[in-house]
N, C-alpha and C positions, 0 to 999 in steps of 0.2 A: 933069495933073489939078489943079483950082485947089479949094484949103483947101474953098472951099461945097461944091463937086461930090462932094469925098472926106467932111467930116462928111455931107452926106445918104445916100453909101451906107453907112456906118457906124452912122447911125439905122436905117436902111429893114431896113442886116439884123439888127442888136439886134431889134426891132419882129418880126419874121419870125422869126426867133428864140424869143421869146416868146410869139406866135402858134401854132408850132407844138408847144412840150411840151402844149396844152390842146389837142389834135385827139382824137377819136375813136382809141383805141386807141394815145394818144399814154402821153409820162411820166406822166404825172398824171392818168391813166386806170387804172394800176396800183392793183392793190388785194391782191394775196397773192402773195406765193413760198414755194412748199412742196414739202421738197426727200423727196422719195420712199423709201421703206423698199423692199428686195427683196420681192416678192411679192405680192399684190394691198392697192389704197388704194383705199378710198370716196369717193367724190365726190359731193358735195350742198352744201346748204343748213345740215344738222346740226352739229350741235358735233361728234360724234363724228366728222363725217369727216375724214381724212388732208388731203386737198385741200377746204377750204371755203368753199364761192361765197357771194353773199349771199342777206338771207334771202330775199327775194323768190322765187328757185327754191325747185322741191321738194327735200326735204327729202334723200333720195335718188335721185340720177339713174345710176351705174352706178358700174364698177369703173377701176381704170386699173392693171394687172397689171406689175411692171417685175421682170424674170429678169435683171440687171446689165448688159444690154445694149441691148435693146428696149422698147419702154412698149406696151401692147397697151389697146385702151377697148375696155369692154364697157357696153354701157348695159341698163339695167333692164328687166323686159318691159315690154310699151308704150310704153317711150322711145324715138324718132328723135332724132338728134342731126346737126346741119349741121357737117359738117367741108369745109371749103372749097368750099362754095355745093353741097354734095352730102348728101341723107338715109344716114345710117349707123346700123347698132345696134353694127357692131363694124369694128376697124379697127386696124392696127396706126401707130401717129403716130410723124409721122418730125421731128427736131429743127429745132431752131434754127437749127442749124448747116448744116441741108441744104439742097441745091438746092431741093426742095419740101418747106418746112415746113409741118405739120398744125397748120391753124389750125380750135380747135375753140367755137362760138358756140352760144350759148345765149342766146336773146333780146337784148340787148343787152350780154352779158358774152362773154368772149372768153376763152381760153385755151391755151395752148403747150409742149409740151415743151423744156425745154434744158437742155442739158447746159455747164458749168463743171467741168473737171480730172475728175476722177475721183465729182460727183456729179451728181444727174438730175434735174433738179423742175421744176414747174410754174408758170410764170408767167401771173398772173388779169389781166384789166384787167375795169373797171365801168365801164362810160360814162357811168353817173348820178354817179356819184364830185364830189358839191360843189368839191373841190380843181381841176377843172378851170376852176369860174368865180371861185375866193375865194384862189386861191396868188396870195401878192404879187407884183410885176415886177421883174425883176431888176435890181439894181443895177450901176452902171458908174461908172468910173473918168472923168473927162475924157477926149473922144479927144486922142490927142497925136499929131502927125507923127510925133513923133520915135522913136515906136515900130514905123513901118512901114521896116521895114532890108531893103534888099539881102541876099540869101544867093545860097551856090552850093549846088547839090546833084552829094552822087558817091555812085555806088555803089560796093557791096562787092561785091569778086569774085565771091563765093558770099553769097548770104544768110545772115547769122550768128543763130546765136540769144540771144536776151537775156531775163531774167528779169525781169518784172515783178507788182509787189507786186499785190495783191487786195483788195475790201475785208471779204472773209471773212477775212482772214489769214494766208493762201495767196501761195504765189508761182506764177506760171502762166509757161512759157516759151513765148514767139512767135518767129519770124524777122522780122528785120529787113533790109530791103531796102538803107537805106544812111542817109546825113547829110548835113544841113544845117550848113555855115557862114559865120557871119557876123561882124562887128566891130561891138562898141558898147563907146562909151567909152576909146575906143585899143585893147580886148582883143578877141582874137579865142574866137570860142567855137562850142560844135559839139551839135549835139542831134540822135542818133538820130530815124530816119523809118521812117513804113508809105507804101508808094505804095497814090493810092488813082486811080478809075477818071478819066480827063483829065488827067490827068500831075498834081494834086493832092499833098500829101503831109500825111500827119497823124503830128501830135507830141503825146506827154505830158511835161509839163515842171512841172516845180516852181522856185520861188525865194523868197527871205527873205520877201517879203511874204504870203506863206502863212502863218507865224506868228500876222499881227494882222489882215491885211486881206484875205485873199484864202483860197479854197477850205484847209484843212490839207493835205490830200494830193498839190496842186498841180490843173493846169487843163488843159484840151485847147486846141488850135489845129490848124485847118490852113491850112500855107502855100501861097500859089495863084502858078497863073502868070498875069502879066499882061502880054500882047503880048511874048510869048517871053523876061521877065524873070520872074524868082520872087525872091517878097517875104513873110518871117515879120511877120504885124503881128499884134502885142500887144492893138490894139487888137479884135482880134475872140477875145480868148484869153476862156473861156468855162468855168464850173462844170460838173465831169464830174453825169451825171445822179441819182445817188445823193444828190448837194448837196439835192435836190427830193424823193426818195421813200428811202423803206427797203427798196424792192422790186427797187432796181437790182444789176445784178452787174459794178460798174468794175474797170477797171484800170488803174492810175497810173501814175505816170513810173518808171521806171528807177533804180539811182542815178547813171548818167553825165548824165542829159537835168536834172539841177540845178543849175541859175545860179549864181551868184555875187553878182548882183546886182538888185538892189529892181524887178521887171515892174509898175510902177503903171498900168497900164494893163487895161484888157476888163474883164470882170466880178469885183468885189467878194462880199463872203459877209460874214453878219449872221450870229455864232455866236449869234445865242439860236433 
């Protein structure tokens, strides 16, 4: 791959990148997380409701009932309501999390049950949401060669489980599949991985330059295979989506997945 050929695809996917947090039902489409009381929660327009759409819908459109386990919609008489390209007045909505999540629209507003640890709320998106045409573009680092490194990947005998931080506050425990490693700078180093669908693998990593230049919480990457080599590049390392909205629910690196050393490379972060 010669230097032009590797900066244009390191533009093209920065560019794509950025293209898509402003999609339809994308980041920056978001518009409320509102996490549920046991019992029934109103859903409108109103100030007083639990879940509040904007003003444009009515004021009251139904209930959304959650017993610790299930979220159950009921909508108002007269209301139909599209839940997955289907008329509904009632329905019990299955998460986030699920093979068939209930994705429930209202004109051009959208919204989701999910669940995070131990709570349950609803995630809005607006399509009219200005932030979609007026969030600034993200900043980057020079690309650097010197940031696309060789790694091996091994798995772990059994998948182990690893704690990672939240940006509620919380620690959430996931399994982890196995590690990347590789050498920069004479040192070898090792960053836990999620395998993801094409032999992919995704890392949360943190390092010093999160301090002054880069995301505080640390950045996402994934490392890809390219003609049966796998390669961590820096260069596509990128602000977890919370960096963009208040409405996201991240989760960071680890304390093992943090460097040692300065990643000046992938996306930059403007603390104002």
């Amino acid at each position: 791959m010669t230097n032009e050929t590797y900066r244009k695809e390191i533009e093209d996917w920065r560019a794509q990148l950025n293209t898509n947090i402003r999609k339809e039902n994308g980041w920056l489409a978001l518009a409320g997380l509102f996490w549920l009381k046991l019992g029934k929660n109103e859903f409108g327009s109103s100030a007083k409701c639990k879940v509040q759409l904007p003003a444009r819908l009515p004021a009251s459109i139904g209930v959304l009932e959650y017993n610790g386990r299930t979220v159950t919609l009921q909508a108002n008489a007269g209301q139909v309501i599209d839940i997955n390209g289907k008329p509904h007045n009632y329905a019990i909505l299955e998460p986030d999390i699920s093979e068939n999540p209930s994705f429930v629209t209202l004109e051009d507003v959208r919204f989701i049950v999910i669940q995070r640890g131990n709570r349950t709320g609803i995630r809005v998106w607006d399509n009219r949401r200005e932030e979609r045409k007026t969030f600034p573009a993200r900043t980057w680092f020079n690309i650097d060669e010197n940031f696309r490194i060789p790694a091996v990947y091994t798995a772990y005998d059994h998948p182990k489980k690893v704690f990672f931080p939240g940006v509620m506050g919380e620690k959430s425990e996931f399994p982890v599949e196995g590690y990347l490693s590789f050498e920069f700078d004479g040192k070898r180093h090792q960053l836990d991985a999620n395998k993801e669908d094409g032999g992919n693998l995704f890392i949360r990593f943190w390092d010093p330059s999160s301090r002054d230049e880069t995301y505080p919480t640390g950045r996402y990457l994934v490392a890809e295979v390219e003609d049966g080599n796998l390669f961590i590049d820096f260069n596509k390392a990128y602000s977890p989506p919370c960096s963009i909205t208040d409405f996201a629910t991240c989760v960071f690196a680890p304390e093992q997945n943090h460097l040692d050393f300065r990643v000046t490379a992938g996306e930059m972060y403007s603390r104002h």
